[in-house]
Biopython code that builds the backbone (N, CA, C, O; Angstrom):
import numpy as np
from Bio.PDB.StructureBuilder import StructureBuilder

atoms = [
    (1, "UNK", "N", (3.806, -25.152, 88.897)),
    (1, "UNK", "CA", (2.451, -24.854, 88.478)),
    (1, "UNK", "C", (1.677, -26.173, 88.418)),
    (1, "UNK", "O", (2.027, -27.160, 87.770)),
    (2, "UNK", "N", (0.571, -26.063, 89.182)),
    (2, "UNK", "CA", (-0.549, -27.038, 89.046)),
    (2, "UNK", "C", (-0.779, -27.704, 87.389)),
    (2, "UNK", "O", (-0.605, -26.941, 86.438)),
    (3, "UNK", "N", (-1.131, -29.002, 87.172)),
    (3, "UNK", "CA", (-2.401, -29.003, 86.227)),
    (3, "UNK", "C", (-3.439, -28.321, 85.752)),
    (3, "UNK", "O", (-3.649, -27.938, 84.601)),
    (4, "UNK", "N", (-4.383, -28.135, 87.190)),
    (4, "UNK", "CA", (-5.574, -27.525, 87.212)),
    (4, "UNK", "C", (-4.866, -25.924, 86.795)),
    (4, "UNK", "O", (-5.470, -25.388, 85.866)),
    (5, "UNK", "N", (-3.490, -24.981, 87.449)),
    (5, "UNK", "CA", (-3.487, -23.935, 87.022)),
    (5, "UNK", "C", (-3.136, -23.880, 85.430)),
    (5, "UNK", "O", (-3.165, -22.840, 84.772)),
    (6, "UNK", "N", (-2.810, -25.122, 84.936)),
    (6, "UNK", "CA", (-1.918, -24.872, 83.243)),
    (6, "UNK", "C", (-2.790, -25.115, 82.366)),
    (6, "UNK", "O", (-2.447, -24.981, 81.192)),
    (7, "UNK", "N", (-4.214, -25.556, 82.688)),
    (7, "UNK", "CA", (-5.377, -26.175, 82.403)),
    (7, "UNK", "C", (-6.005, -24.511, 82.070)),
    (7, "UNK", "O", (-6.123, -24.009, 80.952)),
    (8, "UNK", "N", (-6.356, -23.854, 83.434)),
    (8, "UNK", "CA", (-6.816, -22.389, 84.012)),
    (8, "UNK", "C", (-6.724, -21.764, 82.539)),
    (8, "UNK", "O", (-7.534, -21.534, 81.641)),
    (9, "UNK", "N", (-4.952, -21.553, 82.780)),
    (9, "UNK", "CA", (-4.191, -20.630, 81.681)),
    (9, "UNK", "C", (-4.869, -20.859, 80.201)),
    (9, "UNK", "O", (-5.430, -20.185, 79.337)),
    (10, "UNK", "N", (-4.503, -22.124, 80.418)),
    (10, "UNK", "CA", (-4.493, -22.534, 78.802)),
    (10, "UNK", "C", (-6.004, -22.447, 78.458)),
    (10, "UNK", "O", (-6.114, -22.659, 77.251)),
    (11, "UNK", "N", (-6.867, -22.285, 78.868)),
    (11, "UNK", "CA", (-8.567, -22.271, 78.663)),
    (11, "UNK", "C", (-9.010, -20.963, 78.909)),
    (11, "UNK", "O", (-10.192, -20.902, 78.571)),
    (12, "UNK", "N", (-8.499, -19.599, 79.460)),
    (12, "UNK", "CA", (-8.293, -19.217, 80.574)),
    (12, "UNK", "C", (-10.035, -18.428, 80.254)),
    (12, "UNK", "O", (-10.491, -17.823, 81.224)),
    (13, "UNK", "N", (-10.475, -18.442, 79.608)),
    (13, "UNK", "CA", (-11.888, -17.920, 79.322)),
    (13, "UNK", "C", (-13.069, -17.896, 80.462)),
    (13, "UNK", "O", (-13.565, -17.172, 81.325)),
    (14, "UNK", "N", (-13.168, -19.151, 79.879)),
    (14, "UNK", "CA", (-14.279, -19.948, 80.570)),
    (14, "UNK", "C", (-13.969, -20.245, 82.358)),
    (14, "UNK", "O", (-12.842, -20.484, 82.794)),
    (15, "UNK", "N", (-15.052, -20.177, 83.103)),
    (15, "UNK", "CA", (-14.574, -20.234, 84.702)),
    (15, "UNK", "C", (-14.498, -22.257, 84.467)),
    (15, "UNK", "O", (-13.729, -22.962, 85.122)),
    (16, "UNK", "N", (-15.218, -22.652, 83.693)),
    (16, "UNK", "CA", (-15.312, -24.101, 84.261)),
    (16, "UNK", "C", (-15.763, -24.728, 82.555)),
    (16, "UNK", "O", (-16.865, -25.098, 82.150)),
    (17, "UNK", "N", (-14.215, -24.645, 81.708)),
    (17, "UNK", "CA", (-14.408, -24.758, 80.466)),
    (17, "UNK", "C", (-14.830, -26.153, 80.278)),
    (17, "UNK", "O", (-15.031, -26.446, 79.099)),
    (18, "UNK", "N", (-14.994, -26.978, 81.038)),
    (18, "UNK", "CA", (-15.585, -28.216, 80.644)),
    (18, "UNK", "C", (-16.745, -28.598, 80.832)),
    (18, "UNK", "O", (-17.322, -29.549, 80.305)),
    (19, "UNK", "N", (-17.247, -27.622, 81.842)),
    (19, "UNK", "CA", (-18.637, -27.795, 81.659)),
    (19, "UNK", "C", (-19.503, -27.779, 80.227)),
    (19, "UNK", "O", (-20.482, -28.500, 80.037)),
    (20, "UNK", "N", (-19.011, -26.903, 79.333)),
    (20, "UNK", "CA", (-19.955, -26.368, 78.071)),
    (20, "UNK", "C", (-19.828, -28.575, 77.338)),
    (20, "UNK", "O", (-20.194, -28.864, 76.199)),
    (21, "UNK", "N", (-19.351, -29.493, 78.190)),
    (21, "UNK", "CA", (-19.409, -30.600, 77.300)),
    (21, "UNK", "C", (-19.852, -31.337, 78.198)),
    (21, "UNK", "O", (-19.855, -32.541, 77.942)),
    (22, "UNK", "N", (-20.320, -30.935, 79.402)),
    (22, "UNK", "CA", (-21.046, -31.602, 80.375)),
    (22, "UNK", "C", (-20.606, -32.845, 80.875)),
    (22, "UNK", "O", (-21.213, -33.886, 81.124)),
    (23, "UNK", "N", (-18.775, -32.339, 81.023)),
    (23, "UNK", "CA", (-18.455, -33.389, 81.560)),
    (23, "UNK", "C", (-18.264, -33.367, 83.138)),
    (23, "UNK", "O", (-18.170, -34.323, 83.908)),
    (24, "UNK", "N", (-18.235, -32.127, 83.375)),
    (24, "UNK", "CA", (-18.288, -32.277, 85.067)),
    (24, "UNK", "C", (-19.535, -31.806, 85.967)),
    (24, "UNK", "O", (-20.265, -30.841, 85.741)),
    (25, "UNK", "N", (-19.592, -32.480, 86.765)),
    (25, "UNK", "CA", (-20.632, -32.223, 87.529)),
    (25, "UNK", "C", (-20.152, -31.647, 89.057)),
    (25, "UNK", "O", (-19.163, -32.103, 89.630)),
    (26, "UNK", "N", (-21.019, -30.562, 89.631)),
    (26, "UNK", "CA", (-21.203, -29.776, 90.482)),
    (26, "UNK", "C", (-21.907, -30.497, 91.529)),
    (26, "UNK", "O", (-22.923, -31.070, 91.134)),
    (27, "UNK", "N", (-21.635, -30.615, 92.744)),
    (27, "UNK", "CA", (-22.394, -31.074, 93.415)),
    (27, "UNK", "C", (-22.216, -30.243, 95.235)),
    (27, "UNK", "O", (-21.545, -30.913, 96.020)),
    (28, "UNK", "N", (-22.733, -29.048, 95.716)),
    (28, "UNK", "CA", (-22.305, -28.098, 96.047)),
    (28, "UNK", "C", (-21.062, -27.172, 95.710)),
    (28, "UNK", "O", (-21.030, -26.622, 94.609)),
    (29, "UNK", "N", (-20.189, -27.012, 96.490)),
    (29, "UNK", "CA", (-18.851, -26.985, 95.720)),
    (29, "UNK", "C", (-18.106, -27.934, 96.222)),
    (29, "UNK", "O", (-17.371, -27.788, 97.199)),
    (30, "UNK", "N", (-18.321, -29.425, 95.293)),
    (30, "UNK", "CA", (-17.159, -30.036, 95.122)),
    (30, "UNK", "C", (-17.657, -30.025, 93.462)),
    (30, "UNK", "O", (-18.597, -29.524, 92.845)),
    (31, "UNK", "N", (-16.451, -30.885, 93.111)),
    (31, "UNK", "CA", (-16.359, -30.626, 91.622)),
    (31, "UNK", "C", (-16.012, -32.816, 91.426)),
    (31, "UNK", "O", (-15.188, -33.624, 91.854)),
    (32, "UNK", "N", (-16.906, -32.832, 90.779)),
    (32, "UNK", "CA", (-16.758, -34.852, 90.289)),
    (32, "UNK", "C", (-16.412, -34.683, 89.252)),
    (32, "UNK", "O", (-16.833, -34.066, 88.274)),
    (33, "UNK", "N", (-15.531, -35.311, 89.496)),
    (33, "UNK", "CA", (-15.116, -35.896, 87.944)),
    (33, "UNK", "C", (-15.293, -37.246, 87.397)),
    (33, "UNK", "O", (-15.103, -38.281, 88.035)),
    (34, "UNK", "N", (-15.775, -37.142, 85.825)),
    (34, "UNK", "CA", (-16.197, -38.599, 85.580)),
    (34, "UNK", "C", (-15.297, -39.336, 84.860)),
    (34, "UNK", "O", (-14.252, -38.685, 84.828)),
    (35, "UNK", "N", (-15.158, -40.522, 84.177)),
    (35, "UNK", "CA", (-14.289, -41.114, 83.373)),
    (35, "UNK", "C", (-14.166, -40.316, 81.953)),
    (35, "UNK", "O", (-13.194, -40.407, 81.203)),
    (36, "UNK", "N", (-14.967, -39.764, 81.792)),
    (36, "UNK", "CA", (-15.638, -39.186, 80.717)),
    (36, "UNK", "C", (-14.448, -37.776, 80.211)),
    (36, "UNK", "O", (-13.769, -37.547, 79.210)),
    (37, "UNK", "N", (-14.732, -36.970, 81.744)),
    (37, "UNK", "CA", (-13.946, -35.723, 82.034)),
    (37, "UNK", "C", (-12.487, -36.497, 81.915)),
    (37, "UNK", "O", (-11.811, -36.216, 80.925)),
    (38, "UNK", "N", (-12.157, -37.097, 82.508)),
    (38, "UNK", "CA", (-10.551, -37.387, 82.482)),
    (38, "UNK", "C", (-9.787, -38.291, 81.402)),
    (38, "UNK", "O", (-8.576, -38.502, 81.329)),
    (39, "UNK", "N", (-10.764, -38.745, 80.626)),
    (39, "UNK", "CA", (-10.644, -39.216, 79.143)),
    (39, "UNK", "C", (-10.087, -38.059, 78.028)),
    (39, "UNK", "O", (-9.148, -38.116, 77.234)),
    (40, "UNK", "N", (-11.259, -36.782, 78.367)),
    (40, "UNK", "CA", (-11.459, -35.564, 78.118)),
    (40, "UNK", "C", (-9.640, -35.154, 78.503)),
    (40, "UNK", "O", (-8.678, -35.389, 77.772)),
    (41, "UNK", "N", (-9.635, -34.703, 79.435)),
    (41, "UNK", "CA", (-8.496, -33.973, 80.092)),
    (41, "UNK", "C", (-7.221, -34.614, 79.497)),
    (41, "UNK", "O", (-6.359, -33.909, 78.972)),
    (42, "UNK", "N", (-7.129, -35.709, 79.567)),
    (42, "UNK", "CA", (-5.715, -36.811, 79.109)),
    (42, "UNK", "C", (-5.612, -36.424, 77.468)),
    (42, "UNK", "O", (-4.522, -36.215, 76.936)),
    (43, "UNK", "N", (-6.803, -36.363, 76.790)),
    (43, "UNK", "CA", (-6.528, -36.255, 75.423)),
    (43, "UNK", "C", (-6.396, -34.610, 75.146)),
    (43, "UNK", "O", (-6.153, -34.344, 73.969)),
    (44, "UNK", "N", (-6.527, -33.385, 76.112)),
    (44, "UNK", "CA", (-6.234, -32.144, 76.111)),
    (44, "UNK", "C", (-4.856, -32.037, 76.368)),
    (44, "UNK", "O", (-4.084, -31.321, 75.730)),
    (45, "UNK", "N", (-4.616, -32.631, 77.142)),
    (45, "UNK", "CA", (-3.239, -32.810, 77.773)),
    (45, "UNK", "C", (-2.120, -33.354, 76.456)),
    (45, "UNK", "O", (-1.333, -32.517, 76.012)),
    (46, "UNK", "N", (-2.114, -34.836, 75.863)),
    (46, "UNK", "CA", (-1.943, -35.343, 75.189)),
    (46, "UNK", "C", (-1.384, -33.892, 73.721)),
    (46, "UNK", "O", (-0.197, -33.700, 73.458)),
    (47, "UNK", "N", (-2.292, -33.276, 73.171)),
    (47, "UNK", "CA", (-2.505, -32.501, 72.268)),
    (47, "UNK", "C", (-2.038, -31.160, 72.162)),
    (47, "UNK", "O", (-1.756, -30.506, 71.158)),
    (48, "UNK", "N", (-1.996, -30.780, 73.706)),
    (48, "UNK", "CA", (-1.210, -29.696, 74.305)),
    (48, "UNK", "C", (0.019, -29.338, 73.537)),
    (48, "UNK", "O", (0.563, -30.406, 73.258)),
    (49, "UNK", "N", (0.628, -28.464, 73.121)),
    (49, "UNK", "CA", (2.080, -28.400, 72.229)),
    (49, "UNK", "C", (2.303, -27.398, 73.869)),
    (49, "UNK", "O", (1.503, -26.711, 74.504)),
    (50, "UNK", "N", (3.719, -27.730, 74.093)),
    (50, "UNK", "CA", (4.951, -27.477, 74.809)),
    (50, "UNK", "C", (4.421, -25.808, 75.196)),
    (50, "UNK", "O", (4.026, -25.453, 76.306)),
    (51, "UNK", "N", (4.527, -24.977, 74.039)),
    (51, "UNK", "CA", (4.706, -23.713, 74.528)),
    (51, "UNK", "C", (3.391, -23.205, 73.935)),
    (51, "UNK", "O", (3.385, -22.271, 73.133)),
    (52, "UNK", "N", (2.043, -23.957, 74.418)),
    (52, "UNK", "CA", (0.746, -23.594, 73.977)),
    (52, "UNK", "C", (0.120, -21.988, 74.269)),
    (52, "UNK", "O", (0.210, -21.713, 75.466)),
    (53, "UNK", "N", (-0.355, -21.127, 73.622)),
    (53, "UNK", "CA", (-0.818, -20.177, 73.661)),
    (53, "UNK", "C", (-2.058, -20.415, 74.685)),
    (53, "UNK", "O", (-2.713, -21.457, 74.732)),
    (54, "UNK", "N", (-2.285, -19.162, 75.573)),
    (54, "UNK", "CA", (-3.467, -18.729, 76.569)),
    (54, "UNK", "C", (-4.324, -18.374, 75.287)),
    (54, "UNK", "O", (-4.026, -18.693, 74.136)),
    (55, "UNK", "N", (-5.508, -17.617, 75.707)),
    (55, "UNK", "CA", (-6.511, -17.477, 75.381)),
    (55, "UNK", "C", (-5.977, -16.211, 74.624)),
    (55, "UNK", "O", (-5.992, -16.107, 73.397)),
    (56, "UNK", "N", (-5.446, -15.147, 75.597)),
    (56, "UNK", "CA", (-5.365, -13.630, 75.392)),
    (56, "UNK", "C", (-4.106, -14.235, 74.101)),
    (56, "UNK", "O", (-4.413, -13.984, 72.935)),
    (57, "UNK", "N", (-2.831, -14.956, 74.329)),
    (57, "UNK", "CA", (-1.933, -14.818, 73.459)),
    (57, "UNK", "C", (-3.140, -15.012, 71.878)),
    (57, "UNK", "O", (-3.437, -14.040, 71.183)),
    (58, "UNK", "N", (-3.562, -16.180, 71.654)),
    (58, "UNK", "CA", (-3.759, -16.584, 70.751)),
    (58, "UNK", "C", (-4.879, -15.609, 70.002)),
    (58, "UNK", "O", (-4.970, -15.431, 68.788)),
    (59, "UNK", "N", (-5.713, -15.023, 71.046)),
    (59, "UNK", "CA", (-6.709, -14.091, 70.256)),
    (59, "UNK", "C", (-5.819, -12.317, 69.974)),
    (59, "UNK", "O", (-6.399, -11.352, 69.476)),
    (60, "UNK", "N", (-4.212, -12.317, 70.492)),
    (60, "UNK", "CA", (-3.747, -11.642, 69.711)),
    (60, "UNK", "C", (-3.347, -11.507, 68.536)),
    (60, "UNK", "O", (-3.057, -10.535, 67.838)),
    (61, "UNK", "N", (-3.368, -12.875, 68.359)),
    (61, "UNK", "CA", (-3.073, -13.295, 66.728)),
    (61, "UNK", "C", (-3.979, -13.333, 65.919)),
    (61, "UNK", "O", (-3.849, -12.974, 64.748)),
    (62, "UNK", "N", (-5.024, -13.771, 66.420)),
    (62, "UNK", "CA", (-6.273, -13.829, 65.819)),
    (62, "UNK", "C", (-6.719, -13.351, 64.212)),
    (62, "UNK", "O", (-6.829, -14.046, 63.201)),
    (63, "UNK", "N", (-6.876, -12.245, 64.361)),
    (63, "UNK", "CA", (-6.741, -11.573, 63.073)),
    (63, "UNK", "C", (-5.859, -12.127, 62.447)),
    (63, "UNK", "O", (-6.426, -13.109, 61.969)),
    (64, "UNK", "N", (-4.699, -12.143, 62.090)),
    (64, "UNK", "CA", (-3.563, -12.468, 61.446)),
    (64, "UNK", "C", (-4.329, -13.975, 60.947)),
    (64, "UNK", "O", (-4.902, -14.032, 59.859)),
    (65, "UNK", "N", (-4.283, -14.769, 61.569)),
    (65, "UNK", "CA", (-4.385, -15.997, 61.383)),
    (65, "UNK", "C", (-5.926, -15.982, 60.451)),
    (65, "UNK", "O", (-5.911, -16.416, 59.299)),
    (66, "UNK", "N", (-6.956, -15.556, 60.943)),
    (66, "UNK", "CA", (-8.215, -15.260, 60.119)),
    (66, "UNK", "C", (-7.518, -14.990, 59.170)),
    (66, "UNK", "O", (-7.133, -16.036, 58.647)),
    (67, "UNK", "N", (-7.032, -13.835, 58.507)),
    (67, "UNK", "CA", (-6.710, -13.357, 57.384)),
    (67, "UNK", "C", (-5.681, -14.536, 56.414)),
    (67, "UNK", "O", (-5.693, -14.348, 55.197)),
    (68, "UNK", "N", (-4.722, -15.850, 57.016)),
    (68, "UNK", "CA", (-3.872, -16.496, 56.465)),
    (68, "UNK", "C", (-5.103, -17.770, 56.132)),
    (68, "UNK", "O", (-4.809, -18.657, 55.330)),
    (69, "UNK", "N", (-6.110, -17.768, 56.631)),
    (69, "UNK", "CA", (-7.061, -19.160, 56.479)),
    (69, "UNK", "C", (-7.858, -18.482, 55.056)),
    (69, "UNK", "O", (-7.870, -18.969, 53.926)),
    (70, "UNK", "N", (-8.564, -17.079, 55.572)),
    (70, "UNK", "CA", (-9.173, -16.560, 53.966)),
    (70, "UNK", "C", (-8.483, -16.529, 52.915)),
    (70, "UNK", "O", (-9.079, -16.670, 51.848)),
    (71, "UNK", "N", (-7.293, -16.370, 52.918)),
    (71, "UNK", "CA", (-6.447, -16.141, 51.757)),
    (71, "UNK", "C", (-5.704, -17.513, 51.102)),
    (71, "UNK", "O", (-4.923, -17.610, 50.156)),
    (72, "UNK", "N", (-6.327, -18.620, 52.083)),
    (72, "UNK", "CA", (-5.556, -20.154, 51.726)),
    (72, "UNK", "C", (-4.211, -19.899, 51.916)),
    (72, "UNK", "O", (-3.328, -20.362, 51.195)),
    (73, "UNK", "N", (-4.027, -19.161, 52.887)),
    (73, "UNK", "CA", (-2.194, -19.441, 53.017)),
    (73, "UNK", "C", (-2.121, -20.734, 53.794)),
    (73, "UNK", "O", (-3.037, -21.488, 54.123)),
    (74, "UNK", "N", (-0.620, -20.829, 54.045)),
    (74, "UNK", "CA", (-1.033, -22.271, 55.126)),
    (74, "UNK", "C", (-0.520, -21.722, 56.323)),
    (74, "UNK", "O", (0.664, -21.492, 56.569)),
    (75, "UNK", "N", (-1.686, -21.494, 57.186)),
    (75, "UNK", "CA", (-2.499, -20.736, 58.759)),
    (75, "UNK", "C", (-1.249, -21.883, 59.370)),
    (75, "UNK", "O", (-0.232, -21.659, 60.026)),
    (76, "UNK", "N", (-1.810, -23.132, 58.854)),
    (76, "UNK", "CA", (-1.739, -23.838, 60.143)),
    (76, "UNK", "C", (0.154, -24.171, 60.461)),
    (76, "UNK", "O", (0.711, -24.171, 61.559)),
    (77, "UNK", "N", (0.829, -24.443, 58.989)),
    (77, "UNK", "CA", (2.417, -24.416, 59.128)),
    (77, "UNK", "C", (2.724, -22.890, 60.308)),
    (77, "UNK", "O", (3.160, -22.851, 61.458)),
    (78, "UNK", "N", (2.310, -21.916, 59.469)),
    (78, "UNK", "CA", (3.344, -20.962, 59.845)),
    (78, "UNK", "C", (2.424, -20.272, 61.036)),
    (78, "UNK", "O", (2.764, -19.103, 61.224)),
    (79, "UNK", "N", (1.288, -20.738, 61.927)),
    (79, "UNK", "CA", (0.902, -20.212, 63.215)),
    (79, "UNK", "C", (0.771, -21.398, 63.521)),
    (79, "UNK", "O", (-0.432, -21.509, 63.755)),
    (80, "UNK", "N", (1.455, -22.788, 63.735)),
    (80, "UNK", "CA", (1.243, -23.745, 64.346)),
    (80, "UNK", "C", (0.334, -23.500, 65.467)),
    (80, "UNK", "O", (-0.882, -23.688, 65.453)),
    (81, "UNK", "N", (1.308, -22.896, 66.812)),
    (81, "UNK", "CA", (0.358, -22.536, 68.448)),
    (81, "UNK", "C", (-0.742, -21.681, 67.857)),
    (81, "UNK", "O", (-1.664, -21.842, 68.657)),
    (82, "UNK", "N", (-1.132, -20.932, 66.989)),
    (82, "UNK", "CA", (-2.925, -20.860, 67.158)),
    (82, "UNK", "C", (-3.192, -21.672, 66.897)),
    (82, "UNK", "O", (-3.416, -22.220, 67.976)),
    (83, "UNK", "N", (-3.434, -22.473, 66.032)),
    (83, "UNK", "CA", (-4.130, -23.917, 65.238)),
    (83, "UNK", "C", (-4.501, -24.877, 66.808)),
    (83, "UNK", "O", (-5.589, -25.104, 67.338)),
    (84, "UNK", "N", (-3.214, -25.245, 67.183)),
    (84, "UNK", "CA", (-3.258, -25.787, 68.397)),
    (84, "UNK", "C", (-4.523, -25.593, 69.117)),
    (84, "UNK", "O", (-5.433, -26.408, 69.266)),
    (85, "UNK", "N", (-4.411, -24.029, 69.662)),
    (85, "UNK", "CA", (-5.419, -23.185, 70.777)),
    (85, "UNK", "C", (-6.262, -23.713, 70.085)),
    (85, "UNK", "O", (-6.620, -24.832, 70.455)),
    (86, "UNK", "N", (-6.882, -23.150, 68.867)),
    (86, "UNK", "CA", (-7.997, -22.917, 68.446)),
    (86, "UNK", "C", (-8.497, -24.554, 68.202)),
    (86, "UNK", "O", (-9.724, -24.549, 68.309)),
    (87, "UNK", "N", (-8.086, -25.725, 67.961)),
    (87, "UNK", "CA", (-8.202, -26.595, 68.280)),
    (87, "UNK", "C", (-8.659, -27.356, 69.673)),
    (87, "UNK", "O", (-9.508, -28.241, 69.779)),
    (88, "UNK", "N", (-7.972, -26.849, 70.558)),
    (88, "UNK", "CA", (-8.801, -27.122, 72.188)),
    (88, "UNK", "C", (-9.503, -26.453, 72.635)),
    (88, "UNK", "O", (-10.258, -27.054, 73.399)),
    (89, "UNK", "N", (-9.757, -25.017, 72.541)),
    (89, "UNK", "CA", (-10.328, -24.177, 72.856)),
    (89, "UNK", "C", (-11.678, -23.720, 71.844)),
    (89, "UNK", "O", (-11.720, -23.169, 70.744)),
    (90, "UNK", "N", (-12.995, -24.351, 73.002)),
    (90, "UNK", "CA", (-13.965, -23.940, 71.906)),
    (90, "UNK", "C", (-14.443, -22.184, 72.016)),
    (90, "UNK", "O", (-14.813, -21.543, 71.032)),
    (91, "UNK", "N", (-14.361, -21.740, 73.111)),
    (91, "UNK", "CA", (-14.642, -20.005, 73.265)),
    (91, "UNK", "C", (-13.617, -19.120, 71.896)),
    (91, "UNK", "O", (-14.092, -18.092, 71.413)),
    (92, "UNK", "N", (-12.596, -19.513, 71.525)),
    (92, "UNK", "CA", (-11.187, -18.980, 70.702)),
    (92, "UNK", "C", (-11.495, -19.798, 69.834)),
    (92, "UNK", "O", (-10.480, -20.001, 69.169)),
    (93, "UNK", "N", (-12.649, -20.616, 69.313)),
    (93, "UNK", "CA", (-12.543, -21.312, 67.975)),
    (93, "UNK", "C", (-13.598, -20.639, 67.056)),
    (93, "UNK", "O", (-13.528, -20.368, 65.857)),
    (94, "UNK", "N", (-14.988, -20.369, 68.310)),
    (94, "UNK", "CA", (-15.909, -19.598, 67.966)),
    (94, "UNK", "C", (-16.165, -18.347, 67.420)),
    (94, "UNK", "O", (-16.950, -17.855, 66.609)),
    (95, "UNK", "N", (-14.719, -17.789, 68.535)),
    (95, "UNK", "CA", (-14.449, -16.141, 67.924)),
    (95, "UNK", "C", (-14.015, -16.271, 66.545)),
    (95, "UNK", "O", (-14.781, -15.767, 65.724)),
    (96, "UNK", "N", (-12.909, -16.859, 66.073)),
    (96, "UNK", "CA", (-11.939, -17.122, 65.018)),
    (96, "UNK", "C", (-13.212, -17.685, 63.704)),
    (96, "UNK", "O", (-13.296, -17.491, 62.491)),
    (97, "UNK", "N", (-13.761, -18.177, 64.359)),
    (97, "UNK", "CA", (-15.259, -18.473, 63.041)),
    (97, "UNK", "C", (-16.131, -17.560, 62.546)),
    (97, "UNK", "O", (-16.599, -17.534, 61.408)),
    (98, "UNK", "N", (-16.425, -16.469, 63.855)),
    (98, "UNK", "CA", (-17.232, -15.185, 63.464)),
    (98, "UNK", "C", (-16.310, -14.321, 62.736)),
    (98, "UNK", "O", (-16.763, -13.773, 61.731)),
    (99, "UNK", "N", (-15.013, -14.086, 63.084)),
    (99, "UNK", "CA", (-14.192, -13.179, 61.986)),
    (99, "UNK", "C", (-13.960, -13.892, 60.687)),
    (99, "UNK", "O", (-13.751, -13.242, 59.663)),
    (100, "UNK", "N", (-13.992, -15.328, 60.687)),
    (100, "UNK", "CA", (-13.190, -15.782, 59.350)),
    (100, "UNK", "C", (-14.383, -15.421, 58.513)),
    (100, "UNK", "O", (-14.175, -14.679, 57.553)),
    (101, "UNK", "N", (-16.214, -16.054, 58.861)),
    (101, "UNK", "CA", (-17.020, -15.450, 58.599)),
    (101, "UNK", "C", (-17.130, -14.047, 57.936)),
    (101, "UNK", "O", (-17.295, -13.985, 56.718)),
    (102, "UNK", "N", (-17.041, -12.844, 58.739)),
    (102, "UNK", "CA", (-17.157, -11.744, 58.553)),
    (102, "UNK", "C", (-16.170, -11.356, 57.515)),
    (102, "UNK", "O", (-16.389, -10.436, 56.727)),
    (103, "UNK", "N", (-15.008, -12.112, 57.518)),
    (103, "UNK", "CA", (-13.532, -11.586, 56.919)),
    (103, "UNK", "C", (-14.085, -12.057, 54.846)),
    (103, "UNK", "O", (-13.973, -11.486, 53.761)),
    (104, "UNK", "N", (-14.672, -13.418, 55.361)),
    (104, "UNK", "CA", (-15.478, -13.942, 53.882)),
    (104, "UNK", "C", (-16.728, -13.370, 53.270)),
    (104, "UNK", "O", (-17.017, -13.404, 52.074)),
    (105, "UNK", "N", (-17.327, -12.920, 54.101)),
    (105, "UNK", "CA", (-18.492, -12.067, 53.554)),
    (105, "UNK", "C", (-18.649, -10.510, 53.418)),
    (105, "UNK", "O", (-19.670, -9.865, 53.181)),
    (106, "UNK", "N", (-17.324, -10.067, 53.638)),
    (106, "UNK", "CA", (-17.341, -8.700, 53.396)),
    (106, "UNK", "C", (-17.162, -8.139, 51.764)),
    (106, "UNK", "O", (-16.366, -8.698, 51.010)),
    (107, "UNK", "N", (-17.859, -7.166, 51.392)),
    (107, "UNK", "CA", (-17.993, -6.583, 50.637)),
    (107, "UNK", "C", (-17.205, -5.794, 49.739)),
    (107, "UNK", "O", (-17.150, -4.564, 49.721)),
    (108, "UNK", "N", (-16.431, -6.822, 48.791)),
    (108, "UNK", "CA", (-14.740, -6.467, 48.195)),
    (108, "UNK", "C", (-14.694, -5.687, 47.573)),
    (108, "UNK", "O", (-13.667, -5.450, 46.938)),
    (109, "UNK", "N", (-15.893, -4.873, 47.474)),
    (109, "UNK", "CA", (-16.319, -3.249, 46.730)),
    (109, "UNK", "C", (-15.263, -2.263, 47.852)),
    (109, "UNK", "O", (-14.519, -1.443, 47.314)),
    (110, "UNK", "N", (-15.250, -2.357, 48.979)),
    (110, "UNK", "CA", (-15.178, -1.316, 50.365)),
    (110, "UNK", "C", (-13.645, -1.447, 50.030)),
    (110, "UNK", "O", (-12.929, -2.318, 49.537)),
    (111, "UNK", "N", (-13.464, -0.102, 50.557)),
    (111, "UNK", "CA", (-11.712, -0.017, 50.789)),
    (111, "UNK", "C", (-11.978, 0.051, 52.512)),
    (111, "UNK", "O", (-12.947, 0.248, 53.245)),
    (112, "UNK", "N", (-10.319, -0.274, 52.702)),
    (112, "UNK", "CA", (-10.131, -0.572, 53.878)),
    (112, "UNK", "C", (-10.045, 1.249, 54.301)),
    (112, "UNK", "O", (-9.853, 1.604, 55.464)),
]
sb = StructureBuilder()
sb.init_structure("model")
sb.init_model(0)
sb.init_chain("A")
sb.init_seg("    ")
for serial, (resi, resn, name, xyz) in enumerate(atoms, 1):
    if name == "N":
        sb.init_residue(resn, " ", resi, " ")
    sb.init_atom(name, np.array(xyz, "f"), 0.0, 1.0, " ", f" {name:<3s}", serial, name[0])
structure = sb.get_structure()
């Protein structure tokens, strides 16, 4: 497996997840890369844990993990690989903010 495909996987959201930091530039279709981007990439790489969760794994957990951050459990010991994801991944950090959000402002009157 490629870089670019373990990169794919591991981001797998976004068509061109580095753009949203404007580190790569388009220039028909080729794709430049700057010092900037591969500064970027080395320290993704770097941070990467071994058996890192995709997008789909980690937003299966999702919930779970929302629910161990509201409750002050410790999220991050016992779901290490989300912490990870949700750490490189800004599309899966965003989601995980609107539920932790929603999960904190819900209305502890309501039964489930």
């Amino acid at each position: 497996m490629t870089i670019w495909t373990r990169l794919r996987n591991l981001f797998g959201r976004s068509k061109h997840p580095m753009d949203e930091c404007g580190d790569v530039n388009h220039h028909g279709s080729q794709m430049v890369l700057t010092q900037d981007h591969l500064v970027g990439l080395m320290h993704r790489l770097e941070t990467t844990l071994e058996n890192a969760y995709s997008c789909d794994e980690a937003f299966a957990l999702l919930d779970e993990y929302v629910e161990l951050v509201a409750n002050k459990e410790e999220a991050e010991r016992l779901m290490p690989l989300v912490k990870n994801h949700l750490d490189l991944c800004p599309d899966c950090r965003d989601e995980f903010e609107i539920l932790l959000h929603v999960l904190q402002t819900a209305d502890p009157t309501t039964d489930d």
